[in-house]
N, C-alpha and C positions, 0 to 999 in steps of 0.2 A: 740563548736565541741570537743567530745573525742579526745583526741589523738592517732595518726592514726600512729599503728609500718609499718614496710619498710621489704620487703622482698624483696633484690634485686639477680636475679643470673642471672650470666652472663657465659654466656657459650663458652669457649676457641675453635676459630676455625669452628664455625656454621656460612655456609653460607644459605642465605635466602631462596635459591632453591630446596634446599634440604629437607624443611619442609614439609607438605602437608599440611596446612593452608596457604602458599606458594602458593600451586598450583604444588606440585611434583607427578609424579605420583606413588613412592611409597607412602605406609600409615607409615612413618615416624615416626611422633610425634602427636599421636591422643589425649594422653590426655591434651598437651599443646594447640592444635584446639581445644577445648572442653573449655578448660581457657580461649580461645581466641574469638571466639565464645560468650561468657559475660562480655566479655573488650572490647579492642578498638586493632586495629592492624595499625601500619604503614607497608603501603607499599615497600615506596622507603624511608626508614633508612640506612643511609651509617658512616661508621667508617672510614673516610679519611688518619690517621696518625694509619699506620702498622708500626711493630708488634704490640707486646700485651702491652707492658710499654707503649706506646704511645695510645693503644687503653683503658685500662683502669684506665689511666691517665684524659682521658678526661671526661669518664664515671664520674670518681669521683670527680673532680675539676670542671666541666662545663667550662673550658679551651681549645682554641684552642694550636695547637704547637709552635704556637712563644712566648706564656705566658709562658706556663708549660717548654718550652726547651725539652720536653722529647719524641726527636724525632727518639729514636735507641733501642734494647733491652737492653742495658748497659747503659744507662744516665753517665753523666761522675759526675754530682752532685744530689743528692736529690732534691726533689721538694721544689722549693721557698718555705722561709715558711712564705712569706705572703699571700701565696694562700692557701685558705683553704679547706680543703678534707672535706667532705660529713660527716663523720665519726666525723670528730672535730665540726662541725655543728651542730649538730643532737646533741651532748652531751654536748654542752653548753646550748642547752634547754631539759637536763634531761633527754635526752636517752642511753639507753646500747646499746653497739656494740659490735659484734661478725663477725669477718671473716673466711672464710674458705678456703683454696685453696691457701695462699698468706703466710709467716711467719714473717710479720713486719720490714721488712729490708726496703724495699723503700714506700710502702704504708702505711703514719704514721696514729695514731689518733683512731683505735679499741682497745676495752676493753681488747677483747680477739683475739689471732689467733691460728687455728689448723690446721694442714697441713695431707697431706697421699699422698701415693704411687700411682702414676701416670705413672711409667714408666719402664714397664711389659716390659719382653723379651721373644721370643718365647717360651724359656723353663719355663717363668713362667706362659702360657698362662691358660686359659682365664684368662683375667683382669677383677677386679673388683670395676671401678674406682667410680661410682657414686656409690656405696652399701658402701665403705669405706670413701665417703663424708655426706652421709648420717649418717654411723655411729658415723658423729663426731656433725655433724649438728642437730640431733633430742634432745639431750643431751640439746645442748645448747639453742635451740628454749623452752624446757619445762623449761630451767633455769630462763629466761631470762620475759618470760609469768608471768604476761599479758601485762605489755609494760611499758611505750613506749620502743621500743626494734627498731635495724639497725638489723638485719641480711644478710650478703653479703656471696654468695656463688660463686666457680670459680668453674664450672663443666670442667673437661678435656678428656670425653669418646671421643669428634669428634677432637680431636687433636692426632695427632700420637701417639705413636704407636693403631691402631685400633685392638680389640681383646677382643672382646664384651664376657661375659659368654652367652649357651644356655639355653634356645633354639634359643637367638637373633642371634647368630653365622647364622645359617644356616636360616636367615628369610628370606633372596633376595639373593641367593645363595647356593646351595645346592651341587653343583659340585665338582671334585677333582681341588683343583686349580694348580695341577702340568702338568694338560691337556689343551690344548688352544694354541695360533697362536703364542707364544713366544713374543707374546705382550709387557712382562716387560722387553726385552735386552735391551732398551734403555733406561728405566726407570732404570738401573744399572749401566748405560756405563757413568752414572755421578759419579767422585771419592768422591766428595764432601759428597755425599748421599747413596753411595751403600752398605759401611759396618753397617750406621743407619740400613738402609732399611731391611739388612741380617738378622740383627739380633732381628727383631721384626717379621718379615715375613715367612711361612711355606719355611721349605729346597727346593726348585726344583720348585720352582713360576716361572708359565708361563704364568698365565691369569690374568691381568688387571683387568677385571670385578669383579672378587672376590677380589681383595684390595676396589675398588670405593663400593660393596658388604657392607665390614665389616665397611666403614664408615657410610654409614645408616643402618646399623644393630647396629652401637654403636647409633647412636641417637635415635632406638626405645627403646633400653635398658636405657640411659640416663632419655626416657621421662618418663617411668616408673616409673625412682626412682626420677623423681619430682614429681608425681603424690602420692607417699610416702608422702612427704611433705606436699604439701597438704592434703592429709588426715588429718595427725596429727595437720593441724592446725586448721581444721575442728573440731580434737574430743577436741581442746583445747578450742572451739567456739571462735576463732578468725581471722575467713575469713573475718565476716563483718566490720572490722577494722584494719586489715591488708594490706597493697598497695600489689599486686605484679608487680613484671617489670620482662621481662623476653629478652635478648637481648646477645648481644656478640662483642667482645673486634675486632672482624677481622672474613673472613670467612678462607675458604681453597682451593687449586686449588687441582684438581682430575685430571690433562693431557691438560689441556685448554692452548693453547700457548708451550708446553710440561713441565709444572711443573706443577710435581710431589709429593702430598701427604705433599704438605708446603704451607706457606701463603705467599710467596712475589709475586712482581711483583704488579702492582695499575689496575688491570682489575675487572672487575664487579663481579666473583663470591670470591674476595680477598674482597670488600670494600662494597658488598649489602649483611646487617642484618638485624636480623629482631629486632622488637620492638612490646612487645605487653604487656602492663597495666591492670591490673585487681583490682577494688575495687566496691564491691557491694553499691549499691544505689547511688555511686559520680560517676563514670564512666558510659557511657552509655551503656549498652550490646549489641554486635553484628556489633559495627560498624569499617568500616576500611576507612583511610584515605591516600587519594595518594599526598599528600602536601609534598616534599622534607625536611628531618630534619637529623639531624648530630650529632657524640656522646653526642658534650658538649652540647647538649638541653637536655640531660638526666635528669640531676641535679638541673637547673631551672624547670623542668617539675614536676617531684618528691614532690620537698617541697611546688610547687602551689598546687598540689594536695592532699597533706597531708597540708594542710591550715597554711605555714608557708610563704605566697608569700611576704610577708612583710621583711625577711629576703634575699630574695632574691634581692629583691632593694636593700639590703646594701650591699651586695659581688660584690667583682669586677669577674663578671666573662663575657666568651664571649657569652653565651649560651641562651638561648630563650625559654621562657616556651610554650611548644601545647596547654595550656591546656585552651585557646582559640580556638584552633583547635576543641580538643572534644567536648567543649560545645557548638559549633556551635556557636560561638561570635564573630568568625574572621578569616581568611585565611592569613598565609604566607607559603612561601615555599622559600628553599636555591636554586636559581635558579642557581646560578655558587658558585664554592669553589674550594677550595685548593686541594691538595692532597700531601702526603709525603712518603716515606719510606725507612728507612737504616735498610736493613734487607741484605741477600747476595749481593745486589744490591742497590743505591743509588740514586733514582729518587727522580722526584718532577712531577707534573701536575696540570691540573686544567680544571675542567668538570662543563659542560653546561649542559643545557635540552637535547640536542641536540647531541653537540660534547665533545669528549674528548680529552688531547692533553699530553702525556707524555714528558717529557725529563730524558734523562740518564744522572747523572752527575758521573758519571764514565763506561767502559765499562761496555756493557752488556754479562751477562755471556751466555745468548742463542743466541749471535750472532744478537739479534736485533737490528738496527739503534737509535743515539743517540737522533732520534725524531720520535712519534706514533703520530697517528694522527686517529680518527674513530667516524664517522656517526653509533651515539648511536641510531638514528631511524631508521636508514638502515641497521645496519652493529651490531646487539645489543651481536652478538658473537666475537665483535671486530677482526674480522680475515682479512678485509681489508685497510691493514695500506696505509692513502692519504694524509700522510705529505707532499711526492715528487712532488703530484699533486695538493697541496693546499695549496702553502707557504704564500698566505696571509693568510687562515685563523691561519695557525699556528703562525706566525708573532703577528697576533692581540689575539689572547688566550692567548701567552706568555708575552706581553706590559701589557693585564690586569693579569695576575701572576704577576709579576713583581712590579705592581702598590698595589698591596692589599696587598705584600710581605713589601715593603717600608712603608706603611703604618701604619700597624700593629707593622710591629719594630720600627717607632716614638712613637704609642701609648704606647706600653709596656714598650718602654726602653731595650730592649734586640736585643740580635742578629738574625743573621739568625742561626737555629738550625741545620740544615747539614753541615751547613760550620762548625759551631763549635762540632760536637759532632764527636765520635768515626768513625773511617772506617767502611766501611762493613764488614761481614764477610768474603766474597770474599777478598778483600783487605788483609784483617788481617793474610790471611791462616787459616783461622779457619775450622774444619772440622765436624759434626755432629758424636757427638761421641757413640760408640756401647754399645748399652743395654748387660747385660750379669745379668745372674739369682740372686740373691739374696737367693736364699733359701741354706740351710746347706748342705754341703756336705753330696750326699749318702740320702738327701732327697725326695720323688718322685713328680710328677708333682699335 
């Protein structure tokens, strides 16, 4: 078999619903259905350990969070370096690697990294976040041609600040958004968040819908400028040998439980991504699969299907390759898992087919109780919490947390990573700090 370059982008902040290969009812991201549509799609793909260090930690290690430790957006140390990144992989059997999105400080092991400006402030609006990932990405794709080549991209349109260029501005929104029910007071009446919020968001925001608006209006703009890429890797005729993966680190809450325009909190539109693989003639076209899988199967999956599965038996990692899945050779699914996240807030859970069961290890900042509890088949908007009225089942969700928590830390040799890593940012006082313009004084918009 030729060998088969990697085009992995992962996309900061895309929750799965929000697609329309999803099933959203806007048209979203048509030319990624179109990609997807000739691949394979997972359904129910979950990114369990929020934020983003923790989520594209796993991505690229095939490591759960009690290997990696890297369960906070600050890790207190670098990744083990007996676990091996994806990147260090790959180039001990002779491939180049290129990142983009990331500048080498915690994510070791690429040839190259380049970075751009991702965090636009009203006065520098429209942002032009995927056109200046691309800008740096097309360079090194023609560099890099004809392989074997990693290429890893971090796209960040659907993560804050939203502020897509037009015409995508006005594509699910068209309205003054300083007209409306004064929707956002609440959405400001958080000190934590309101000077971010000011200063990325038109003067005089009243309407809600035009923020949740400009977040898929950045992912039609996003899908666009993957569809760029594509192209170009078309005219380089190397589709038919090239992987793509197309996934994301965590989604976003848009008002769900009332947080706002951030990723914490372990509820379903935070933790269900999407996943969707594309390589002509080894992938099968058109099909989707509802088998439950989790980040760290990213990277066992990857190198099976870039015909490196022989390497994957020698890594220690925790992750599982599908690629029994797609070729109809065999079914599994993560029927229960972990969950984690030291983002403002400090949880842990652990989600069934069925149920979900959070715990807070520190308060919660929206005043929620220190245990959630929710009938994912009844209840799949998680809005009716039955901890109070179901303490055995939460009893017995937590005894299995508990047991798979002990266990994993015999296997590993490491600790629990919440107990051991950084406060929250709640905790710390930390405050989401205010964009302000970048351009030269006396310069115009």
């Amino acid at each position: 078999m030729d060998d088969i370059n990697l085009l992995l982008i992962g996309v900061d902040s895309l929750r799965a619903d929000h697609m329309s290969c999803y099933g959203y009812n806007r048209l979203t991201t048509p030319h990624i259905d179109r990609l997807a549509s000739r691949g394979v799609l997972f359904e129910e793909a979950f990114s369990p350990h929020i934020p983003t260090v923790p989520g594209y930690t796993s991505m690229l290690t095939g490591t759960d969070v009690i290997s990696n430790q890297a369960v906070s957006l600050a890790p207190k140390d670098p990744i083990d370096t007996s676990i091996r990144l994806l990147p260090e992989t790959l180039g001990e059997t002779g491939y180049r690697s290129a990142c983009v999105g990331f500048d080498g400080s915690f994510f070791r092991g690429f040839d190259e990294y380049r970075t751009y400006d991702c965090w636009p402030s009203w006065e520098d609006a429209p942002g032009h976040k995927a056109e200046e990932l691309n800008r740096r990405a097309i360079p090194l794709l023609e560099d890099m041609a004809p392989g074997p080549f990693f290429l890893f991209l971090r796209h960040m349109d659907p993560h804050t600040p939203y502020l897509p260029p037009p015409p995508f501005r006005d594509l699910f929104h068209s309205g003054d958004p300083t007209i409306g029910d004064n929707s956002m007071d609440h959405v400001f009446a958080r000190d934590s968040f309101a000077g971010y919020f000011r200063s990325w968001m038109p003067p005089g925001i009243r309407d809600i819908d035009w923020v949740v608006a400009q977040y898929d209006s950045s992912l039609a703009y996003m899908d666009v400028c993957i569809r760029r890429i594509i192209t170009r890797l078309e005219e380089l005729g190397l589709v038919e040998n090239t992987l793509v993966a197309i996934t994301s680190d965590h989604g976003e809450s848009l008002g769900e439980h009332g947080i706002y325009f951030d990723h914490h909190g372990l509820y379903e539109q935070t933790i269900h991504i999407p996943l969707i693989l594309h390589l002509p003639g080894t992938i099968p076209g058109g099909s989707r699969f509802s088998e439950t899988v989790l980040q760290h199967d990213l990277l066992p999956t990857l190198l099976d299907i870039m015909g490196l599965g022989e390497i994957v038996r020698e890594m220690n990692i925790d992750g599982r390759s599908t690629l029994p899945i797609i070729n109809g050779e065999g079914s599994w699914s993560h029927d229960e898992f972990y969950l984690s996240e030291c983002t403002w807030m400090k949880k842990q859970g652990w989600r069934t087919s069925r149920f979900k069961m959070i715990q807070a290890l520190e308060p919660d900042m929206y005043g929620f109780p220190a245990w959630e509890l929710y009938d994912l088949t009844q209840d799949p908007g998680e809005r009716e919490n039955l901890a109070d009225d179901e303490p055995g089942i939460v009893r017995s969700l937590s005894e299995r947390m508990e047991s798979w928590k002990s266990t994993r830390m015999t296997e590993s040799g490491k600790p629990d990573p919440l107990e051991n890593s950084w406060p929250s940012f709640r905790a710390s006082g930390y405050r989401m700090r205010t964009l302000s313009s970048r351009k030269p004084a006396g310069e115009g918009k």
